[in-house]
C-alpha positions as CSV (number, residue, x, y, z in Angstrom):
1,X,-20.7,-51.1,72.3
2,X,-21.7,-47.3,73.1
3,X,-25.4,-46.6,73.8
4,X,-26.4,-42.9,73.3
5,X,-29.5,-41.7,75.0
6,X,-30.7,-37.7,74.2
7,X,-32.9,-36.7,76.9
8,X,-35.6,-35.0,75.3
9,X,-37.1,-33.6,78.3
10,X,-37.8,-33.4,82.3
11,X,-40.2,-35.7,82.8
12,X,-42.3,-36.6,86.7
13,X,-41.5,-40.0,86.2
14,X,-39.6,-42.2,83.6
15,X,-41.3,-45.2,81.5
16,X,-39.9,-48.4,82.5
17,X,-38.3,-49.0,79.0
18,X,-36.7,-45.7,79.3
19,X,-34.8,-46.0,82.6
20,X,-31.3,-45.0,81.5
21,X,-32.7,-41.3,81.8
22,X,-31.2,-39.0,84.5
23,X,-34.0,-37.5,86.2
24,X,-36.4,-36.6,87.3
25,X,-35.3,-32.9,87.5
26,X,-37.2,-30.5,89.9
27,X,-36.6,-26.7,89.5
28,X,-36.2,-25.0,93.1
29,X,-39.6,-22.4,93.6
30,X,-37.0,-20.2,94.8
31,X,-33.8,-18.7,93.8
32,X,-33.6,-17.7,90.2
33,X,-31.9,-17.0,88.6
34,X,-29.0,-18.0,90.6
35,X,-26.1,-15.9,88.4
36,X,-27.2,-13.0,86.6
37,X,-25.8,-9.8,85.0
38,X,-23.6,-7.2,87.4
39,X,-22.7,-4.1,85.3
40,X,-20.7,-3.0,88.0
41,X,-18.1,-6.1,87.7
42,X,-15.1,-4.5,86.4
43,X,-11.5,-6.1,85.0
44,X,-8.8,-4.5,83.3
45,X,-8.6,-6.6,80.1
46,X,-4.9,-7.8,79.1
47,X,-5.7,-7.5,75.5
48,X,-6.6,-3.7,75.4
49,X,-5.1,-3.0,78.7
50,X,-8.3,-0.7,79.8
51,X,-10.6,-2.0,82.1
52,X,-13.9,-3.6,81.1
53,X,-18.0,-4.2,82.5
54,X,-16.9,-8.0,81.5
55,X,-20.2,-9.4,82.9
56,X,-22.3,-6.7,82.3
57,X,-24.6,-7.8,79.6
58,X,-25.4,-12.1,80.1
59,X,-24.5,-14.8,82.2
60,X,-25.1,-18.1,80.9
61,X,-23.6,-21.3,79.7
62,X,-22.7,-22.9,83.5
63,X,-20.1,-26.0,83.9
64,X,-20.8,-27.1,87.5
65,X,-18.5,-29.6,89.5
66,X,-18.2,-30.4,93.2
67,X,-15.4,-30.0,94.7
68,X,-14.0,-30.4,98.3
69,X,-18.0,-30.5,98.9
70,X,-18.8,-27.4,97.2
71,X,-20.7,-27.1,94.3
72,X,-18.1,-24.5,91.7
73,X,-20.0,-23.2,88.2
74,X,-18.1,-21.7,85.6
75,X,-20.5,-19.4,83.7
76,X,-20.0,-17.3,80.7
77,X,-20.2,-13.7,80.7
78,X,-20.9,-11.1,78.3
79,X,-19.5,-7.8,78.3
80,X,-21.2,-4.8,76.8
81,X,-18.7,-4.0,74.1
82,X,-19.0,-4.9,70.2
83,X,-22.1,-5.0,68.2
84,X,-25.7,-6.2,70.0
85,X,-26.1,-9.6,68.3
86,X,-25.1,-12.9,68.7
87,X,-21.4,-13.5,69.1
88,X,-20.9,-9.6,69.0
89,X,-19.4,-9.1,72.2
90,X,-16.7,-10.0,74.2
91,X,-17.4,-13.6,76.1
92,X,-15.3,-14.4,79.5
93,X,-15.3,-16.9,81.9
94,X,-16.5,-16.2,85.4
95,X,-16.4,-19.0,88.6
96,X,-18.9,-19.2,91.1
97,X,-19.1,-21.3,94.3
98,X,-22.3,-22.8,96.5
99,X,-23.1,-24.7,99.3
100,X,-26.6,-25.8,98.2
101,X,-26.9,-24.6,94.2
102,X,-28.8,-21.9,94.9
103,X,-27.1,-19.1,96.8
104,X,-23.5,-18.7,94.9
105,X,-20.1,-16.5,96.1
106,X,-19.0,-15.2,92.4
107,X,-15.6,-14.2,91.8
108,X,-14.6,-10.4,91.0
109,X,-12.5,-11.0,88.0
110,X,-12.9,-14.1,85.3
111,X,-10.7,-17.1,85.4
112,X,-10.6,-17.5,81.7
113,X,-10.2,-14.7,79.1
114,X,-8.6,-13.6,76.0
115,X,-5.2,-12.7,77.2
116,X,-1.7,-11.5,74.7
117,X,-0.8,-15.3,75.2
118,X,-0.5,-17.9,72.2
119,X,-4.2,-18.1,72.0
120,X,-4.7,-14.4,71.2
121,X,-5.4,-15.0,67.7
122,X,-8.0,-17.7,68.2
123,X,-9.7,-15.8,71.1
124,X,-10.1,-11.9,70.3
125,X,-12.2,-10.2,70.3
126,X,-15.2,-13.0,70.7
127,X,-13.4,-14.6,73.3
128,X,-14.2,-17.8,75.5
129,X,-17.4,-19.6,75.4
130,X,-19.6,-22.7,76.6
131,X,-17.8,-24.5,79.0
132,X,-17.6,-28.3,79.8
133,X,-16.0,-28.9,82.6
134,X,-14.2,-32.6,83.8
135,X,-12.6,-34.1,86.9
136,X,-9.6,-36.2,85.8
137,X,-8.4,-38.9,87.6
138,X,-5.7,-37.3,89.6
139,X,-8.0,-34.7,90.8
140,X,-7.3,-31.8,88.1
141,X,-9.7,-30.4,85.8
142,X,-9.8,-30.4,81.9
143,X,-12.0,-27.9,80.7
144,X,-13.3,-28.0,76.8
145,X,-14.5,-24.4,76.0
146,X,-15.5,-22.5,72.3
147,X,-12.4,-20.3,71.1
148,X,-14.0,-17.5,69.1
149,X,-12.1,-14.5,67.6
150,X,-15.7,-13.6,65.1
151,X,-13.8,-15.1,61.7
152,X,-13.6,-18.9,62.8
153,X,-14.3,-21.0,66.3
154,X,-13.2,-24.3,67.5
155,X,-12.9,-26.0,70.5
156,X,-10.5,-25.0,72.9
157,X,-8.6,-27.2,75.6
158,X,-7.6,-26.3,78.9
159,X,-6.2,-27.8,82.5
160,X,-6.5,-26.6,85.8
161,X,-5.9,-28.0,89.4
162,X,-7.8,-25.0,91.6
163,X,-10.5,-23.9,88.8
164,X,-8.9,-20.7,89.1
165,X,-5.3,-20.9,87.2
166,X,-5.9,-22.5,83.7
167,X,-3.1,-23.8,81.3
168,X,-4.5,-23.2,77.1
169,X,-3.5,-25.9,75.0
170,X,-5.1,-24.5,72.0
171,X,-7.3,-26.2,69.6
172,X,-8.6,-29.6,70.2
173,X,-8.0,-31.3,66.6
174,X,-5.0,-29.0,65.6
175,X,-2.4,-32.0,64.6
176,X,-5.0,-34.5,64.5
177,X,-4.2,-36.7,61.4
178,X,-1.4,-34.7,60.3
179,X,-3.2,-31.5,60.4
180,X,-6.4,-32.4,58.4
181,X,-8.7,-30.6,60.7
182,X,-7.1,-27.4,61.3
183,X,-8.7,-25.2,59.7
184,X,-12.6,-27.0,60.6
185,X,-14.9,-24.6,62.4
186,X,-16.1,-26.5,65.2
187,X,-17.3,-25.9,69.1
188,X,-19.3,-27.9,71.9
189,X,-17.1,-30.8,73.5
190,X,-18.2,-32.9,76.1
191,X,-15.8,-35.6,77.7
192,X,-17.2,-39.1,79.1
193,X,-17.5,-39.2,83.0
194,X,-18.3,-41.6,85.2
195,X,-19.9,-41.4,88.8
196,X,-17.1,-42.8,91.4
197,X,-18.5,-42.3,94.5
198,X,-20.1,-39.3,94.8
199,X,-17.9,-37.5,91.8
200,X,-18.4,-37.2,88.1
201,X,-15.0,-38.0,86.9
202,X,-13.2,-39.3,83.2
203,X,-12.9,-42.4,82.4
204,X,-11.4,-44.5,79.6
205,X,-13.2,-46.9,77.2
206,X,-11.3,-49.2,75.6
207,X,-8.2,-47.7,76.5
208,X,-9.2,-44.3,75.3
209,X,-10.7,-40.7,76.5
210,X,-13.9,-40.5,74.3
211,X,-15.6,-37.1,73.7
212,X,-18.7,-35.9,71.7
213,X,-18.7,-33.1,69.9
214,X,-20.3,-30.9,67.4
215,X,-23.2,-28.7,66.8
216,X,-25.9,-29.7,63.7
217,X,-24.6,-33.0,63.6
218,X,-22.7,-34.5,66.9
219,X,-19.7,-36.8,66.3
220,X,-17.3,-38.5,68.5
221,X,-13.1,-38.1,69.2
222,X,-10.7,-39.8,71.4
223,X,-7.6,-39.0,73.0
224,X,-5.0,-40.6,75.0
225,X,-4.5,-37.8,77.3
226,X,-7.3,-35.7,77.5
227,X,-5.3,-32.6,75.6
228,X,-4.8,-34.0,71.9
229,X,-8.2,-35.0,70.2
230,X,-8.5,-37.4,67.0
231,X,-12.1,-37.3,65.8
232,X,-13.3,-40.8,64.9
233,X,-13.8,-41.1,60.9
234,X,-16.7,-43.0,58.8
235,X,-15.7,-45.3,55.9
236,X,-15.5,-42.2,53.7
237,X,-12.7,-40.7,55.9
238,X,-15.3,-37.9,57.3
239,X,-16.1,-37.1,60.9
240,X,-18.6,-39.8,62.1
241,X,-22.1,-38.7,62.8
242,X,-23.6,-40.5,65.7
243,X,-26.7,-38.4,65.8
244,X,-28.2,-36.0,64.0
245,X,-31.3,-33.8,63.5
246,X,-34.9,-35.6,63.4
247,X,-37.7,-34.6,60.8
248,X,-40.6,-33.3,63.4
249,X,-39.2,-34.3,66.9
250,X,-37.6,-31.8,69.2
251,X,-34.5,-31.8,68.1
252,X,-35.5,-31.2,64.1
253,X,-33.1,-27.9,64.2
254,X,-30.1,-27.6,65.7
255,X,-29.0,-30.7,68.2
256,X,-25.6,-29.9,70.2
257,X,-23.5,-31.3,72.8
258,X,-24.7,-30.2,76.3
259,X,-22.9,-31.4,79.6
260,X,-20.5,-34.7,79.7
261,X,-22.0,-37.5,79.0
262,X,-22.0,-40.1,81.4
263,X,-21.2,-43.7,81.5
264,X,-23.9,-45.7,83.0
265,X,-24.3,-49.5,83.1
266,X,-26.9,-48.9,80.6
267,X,-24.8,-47.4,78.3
268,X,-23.8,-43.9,78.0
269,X,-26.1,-40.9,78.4
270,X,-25.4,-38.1,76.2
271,X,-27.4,-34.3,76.9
């Protein structure tokens, strides 16, 4: 049996029916923001072969894991090409790296990007978008992240084992069930993790990867290896819908997947 709990906010203390929440959450009086816009951040962009301000307009969108004790965000970044609206630019993804959260080392150049590689026509010119970022259990990283060329989006699946060098796989759902999701606009993936230790890390249900996603309405998939997704279907053969929006309550609007969800032994927690 899955339980899904939606935060719905930060709250000083939790009711004691209510104790699967994360939390309480305490926002530092110093510090922010801790990334923000540097027009002076320059990269010569593959696609165009010019250099670009690729994180001159927003930073936003972090993915934060520890690793080897150090806390790494992966952040999106805006450049200040393309029309001024939402989507409209060119979207990159920068890494960042902490000792305490607050005070962060950024890289010069992104890690992830729209490149002249077999994701070109999926990725330019939006680009890469709203990171959720995983520890597998051999220690490498699967990243799920919005592919976005301003026609179509979907999710977007890649690997890494330094948070530096990713591997694109390409769309999440793209031979799920013989290629009946190809063509679905879709974006925001988050995989289950569970806390080993002092790590947030994947772990299998069942025998299976499990990952919400969705944006409107949120639906589950699963996968045997992380890369290939198959969402999971209703009775009607449609994407289940495992929550959705509520008439009057917070989330009335536009509920999305935030960071993994986690696996608790109160069920699963899902942001």
């Amino acid at each position: 049996m899955l339980f899904i709990g939606c935060l719905a906010c930060v709250r000083a203390q939790v009711p004691a029916d209510q104790k699967w929440q994360i939390g309480p959450f305490v926002r530092p009086s110093e510090g922010n923001p801790v990334i923000e816009p540097r027009p002076e951040s320059t990269f010569i962009d593959p696609v165009t072969g010019k250099p670009v301000h690729w994180e001159a307009l927003h930073t936003f969108n972090p993915a934060a894991i520890v690793r080897n004790g150090r806390i790494y965000v992966l952040y999106r970044a805006e450049d200040n090409t393309g029309a001024n609206q939402i989507g409209g630019h060119t979207s990159r993804l920068g890494l960042s790296e902490s000792d305490d959260g607050i005070h962060f080392k950024r890289s010069a150049a992104p890690v992830l990007f729209p490149a002249d590689d077999s994701q070109k026509e999926r990725e330019w010119p939006g680009g890469v978008e709203d990171p959720r970022l995983v520890e597998s259990e051999d220690g490498s990283y699967v990243l799920t992240y919005t592919q976005w060329n301003r026609v179509t989006y979907s999710v977007g699946i890649a690997t890494s084992k330094d948070l530096i060098h990713w591997t694109k796989f390409g769309p999440a759902f793209l031979d799920a069930d013989g290629g009946k999701y190809a063509g679905l606009k879709y974006k925001s993936a988050g995989i289950v993790t569970q806390l080993k230790g002092d790590r947030l890390v994947v772990v299998r249900i069942n025998g299976k990867y499990w990952m919400y996603w969705g944006e409107g309405e949120i639906h589950l998939a699963t996968s045997a290896d992380m890369i290939h997704w198959t969402p999971v279907e209703d009775k009607d053969g449609a994407p289940l819908v495992v929550l959705s929006k509520r008439r009057g309550r917070f989330d009335s609007g536009f509920p999305e997947v935030g960071p993994p969800p986690l696996l608790t032994d109160r069920g699963i927690v899902v942001m």
